[in-house]
DRENGU-436430 format. One record per residue (C-alpha): residue number from 0; x, y, z. Coordinates in steps of 0.2 Angstrom, whole numbers, plus 5000, padded with zeros to 4 digits. Example, Ala and Ser with C-alpha at 12.3 -4.5 7.8 and 13.67 -1.06 7.14 Angstrom:
resi_east_north_up
0_5062_4978_5039;
1_5068_4995_5036;
//
This chain:
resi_east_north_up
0_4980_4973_4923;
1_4974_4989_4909;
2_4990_4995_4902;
3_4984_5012_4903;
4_4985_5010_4925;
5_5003_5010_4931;
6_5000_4997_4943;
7_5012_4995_4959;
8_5006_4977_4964;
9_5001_4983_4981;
10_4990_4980_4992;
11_4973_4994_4994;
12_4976_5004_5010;
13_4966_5010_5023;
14_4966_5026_5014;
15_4961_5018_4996;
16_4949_5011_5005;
17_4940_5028_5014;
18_4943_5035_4995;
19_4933_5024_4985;
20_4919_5022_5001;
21_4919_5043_4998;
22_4919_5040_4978;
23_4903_5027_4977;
24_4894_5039_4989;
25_4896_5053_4973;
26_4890_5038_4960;
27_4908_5038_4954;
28_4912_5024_4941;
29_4925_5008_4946;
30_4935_5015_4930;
31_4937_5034_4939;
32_4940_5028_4956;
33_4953_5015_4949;
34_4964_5028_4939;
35_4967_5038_4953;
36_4972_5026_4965;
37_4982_5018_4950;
38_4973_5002_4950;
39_4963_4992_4938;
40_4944_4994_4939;
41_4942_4975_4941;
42_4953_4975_4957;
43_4941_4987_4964;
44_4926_4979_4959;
45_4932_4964_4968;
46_4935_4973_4982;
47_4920_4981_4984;
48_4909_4965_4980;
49_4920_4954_4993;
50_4920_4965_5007;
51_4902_4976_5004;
52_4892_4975_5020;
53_4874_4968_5020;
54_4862_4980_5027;
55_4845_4972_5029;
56_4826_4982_5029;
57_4820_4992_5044;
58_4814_4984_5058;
59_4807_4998_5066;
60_4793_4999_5057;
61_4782_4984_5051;
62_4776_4989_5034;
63_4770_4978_5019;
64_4784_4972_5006;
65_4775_4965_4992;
66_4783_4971_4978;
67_4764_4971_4969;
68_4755_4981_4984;
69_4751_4997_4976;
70_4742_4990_4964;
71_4732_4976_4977;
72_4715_4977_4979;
73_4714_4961_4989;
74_4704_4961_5007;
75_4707_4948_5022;
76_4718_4938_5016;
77_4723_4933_5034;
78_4706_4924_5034;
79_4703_4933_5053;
80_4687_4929_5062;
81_4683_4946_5062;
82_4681_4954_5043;
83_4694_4965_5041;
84_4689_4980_5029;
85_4705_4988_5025;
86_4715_4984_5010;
87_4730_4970_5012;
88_4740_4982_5004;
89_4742_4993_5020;
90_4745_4979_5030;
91_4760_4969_5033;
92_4753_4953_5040;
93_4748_4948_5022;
94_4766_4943_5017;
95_4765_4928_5025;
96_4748_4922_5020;
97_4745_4929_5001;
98_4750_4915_4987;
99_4753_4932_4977;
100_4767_4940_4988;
101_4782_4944_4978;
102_4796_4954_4988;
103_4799_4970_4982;
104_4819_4972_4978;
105_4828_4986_4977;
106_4836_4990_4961;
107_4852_4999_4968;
108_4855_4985_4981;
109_4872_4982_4976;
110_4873_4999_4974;
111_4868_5006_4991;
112_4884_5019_4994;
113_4877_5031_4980;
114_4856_5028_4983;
115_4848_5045_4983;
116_4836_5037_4993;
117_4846_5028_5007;
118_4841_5037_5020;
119_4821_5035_5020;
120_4822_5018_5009;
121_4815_5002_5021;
122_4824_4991_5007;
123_4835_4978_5008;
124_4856_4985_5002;
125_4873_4981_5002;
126_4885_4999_5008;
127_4905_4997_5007;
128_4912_5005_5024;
129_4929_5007_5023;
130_4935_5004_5039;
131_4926_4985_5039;
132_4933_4982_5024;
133_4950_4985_5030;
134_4947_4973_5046;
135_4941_4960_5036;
136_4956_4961_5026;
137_4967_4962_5041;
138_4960_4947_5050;
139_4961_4935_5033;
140_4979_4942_5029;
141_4983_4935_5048;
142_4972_4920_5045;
143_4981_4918_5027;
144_4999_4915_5039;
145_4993_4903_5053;
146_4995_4886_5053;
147_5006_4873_5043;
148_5007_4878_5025;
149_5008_4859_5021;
150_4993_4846_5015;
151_4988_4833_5027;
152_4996_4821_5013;
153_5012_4829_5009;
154_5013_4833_5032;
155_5012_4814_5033;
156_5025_4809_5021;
157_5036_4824_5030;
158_5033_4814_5047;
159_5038_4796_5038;
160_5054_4800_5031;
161_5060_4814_5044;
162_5054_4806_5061;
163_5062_4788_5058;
164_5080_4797_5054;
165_5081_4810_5070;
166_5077_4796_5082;
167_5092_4786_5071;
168_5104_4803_5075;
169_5102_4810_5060;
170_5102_4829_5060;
171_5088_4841_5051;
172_5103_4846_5041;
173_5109_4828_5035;
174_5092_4824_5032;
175_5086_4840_5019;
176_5106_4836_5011;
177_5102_4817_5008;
178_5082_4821_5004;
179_5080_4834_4989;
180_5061_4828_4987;
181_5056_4836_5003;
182_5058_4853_4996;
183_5058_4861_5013;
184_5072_4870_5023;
185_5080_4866_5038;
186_5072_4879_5049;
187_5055_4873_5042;
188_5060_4855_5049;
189_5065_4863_5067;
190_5050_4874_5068;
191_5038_4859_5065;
192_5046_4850_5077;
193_5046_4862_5090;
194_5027_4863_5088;
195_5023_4847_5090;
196_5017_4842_5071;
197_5032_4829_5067;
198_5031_4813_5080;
199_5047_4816_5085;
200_5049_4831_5098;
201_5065_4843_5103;
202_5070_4829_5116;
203_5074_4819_5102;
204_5087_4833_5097;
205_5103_4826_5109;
206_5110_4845_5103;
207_5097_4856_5105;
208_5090_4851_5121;
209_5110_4858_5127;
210_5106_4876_5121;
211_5102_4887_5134;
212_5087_4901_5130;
213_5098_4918_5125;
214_5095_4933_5135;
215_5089_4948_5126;
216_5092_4966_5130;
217_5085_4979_5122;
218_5093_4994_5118;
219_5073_5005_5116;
220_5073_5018_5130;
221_5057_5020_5137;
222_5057_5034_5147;
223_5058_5048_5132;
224_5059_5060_5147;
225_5078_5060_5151;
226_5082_5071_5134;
227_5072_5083_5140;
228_5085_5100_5137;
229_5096_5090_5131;
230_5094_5087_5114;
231_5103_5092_5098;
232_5092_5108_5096;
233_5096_5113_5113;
234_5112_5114_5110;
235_5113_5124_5097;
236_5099_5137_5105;
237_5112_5136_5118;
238_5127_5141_5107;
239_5118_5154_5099;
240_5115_5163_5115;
241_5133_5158_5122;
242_5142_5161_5108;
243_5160_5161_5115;
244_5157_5144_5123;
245_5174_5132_5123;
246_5165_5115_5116;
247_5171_5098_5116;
248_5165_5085_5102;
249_5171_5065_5111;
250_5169_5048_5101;
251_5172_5031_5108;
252_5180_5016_5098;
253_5177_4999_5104;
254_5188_4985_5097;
255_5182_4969_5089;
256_5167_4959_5099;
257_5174_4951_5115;
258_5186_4963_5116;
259_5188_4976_5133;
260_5199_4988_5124;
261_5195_5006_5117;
262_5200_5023_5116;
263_5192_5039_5115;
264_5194_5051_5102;
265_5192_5070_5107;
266_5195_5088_5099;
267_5190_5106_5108;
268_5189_5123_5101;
269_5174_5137_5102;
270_5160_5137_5090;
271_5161_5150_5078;
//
């Protein structure tokens, strides 16, 4: 990275991302947009070269792209049964039969964000859009996590030393101690188990197939509606015009997990 960019080693955001879409449409330079976003001009290179969208020509209208028709003086080349008498140039059906036909390319196709001709061009070109870029770059960073982060080779050797030692009693635990070489922790062992990539299965656990699923509670309340008037700000607007009020401040004290005992801490006085 340039010493003179304090990079943060962070990922671009969506908003870094609507930024340099905004900064190529003014012809901004990599090296302006990457200083302000504190990034190398590089990383935005890359990112704009990765993720630019391909816009092809316009379909609407069939025109000639031959990159030499201006200049063409050429007539029938189609060979039609009728003579045609206008020039090839004007016609878009010479494309595909002229030995001369060279495609006319744009020179700012990689550069399509910041062409002052985008609108009326018929030219193939490449446009960054931030908001694609940024779902490309979501669906590989999910993509990145799926799966087994092992080689077929390496799974295998996994499977021969692991599966023979469960079906002998041996515990994932036992079996990472006595096994250095595996390099892998005992969660990873269960979690491939449990998804079927080992030849051994959770029935061939004699402990875990004992453990019952836990029941979870959440503690998120949904209906947002029951603090209605009855929030912190409500008290004190109610203080304010009350002012005389007798107020009483409780706190509960639980004991130690498992435990039913508690008490209830309590002080009153008027709210000055």
């Amino acid at each position: 990275m340039c010493k003179l960019i304090p990079g943060n080693q962070k990922h671009l955001t969506l908003d870094n991302r609507v930024y340099i879409e905004k900064s190529l449409d003014n012809n901004m330079p990599f090296k302006e947009i990457a200083k302000y976003i504190c990034k190398d001009p590089s990383t935005i290179s890359k990112e704009v070269k990765k993720h630019r969208t391909f816009m092809p020509k316009n379909d609407f209208v069939n025109f000639n792209r031959c990159a030499n028709r201006r200049n063409c003086k050429l007539r029938n080349i189609c060979n039609r049964s009728i003579l045609c008498r206008k020039q090839c140039s004007s016609c878009a059906e010479c494309n595909k039969h002229c030995s001369s036909f060279i495609k006319d390319i744009c020179i700012t196709i990689t550069k399509g964000n910041g062409c002052p001709k985008k609108v009326q061009c018929r030219l193939d070109k490449y446009f960054y859009r931030a908001t694609v870029s940024n779902k490309e770059y979501r669906s590989v960073l999910v993509e990145a996590r799926d799966g087994i982060n092992q080689t077929p080779e390496t799974l295998k050797l996994l499977d021969s030393i692991v599966s023979p030692l469960i079906l002998q009693g041996q515990s994932p635990y036992l079996i990472i101690e006595n096994h250095p070489e595996l390099k892998c922790t005992e969660k990873t062992i269960y979690n491939y188990i449990a998804s079927g990539v080992l030849s051994v299965k959770n029935i061939d656990l004699p402990r875990k197939v004992k453990y019952k699923l836990r029941k979870t509670q959440t503690s998120e309340i949904y209906d947002k509606g029951i603090f209605e008037g009855r929030t912190y700000k409500d008290f004190l607007n109610y203080i304010q015009a009350y002012p005389d009020t007798n107020v009483v401040e409780m706190d509960t004290v639980v004991g130690c997990e498992g435990s039913k005992k508690y008490f209830l801490l309590y002080s009153s006085g008027a709210v000055s």
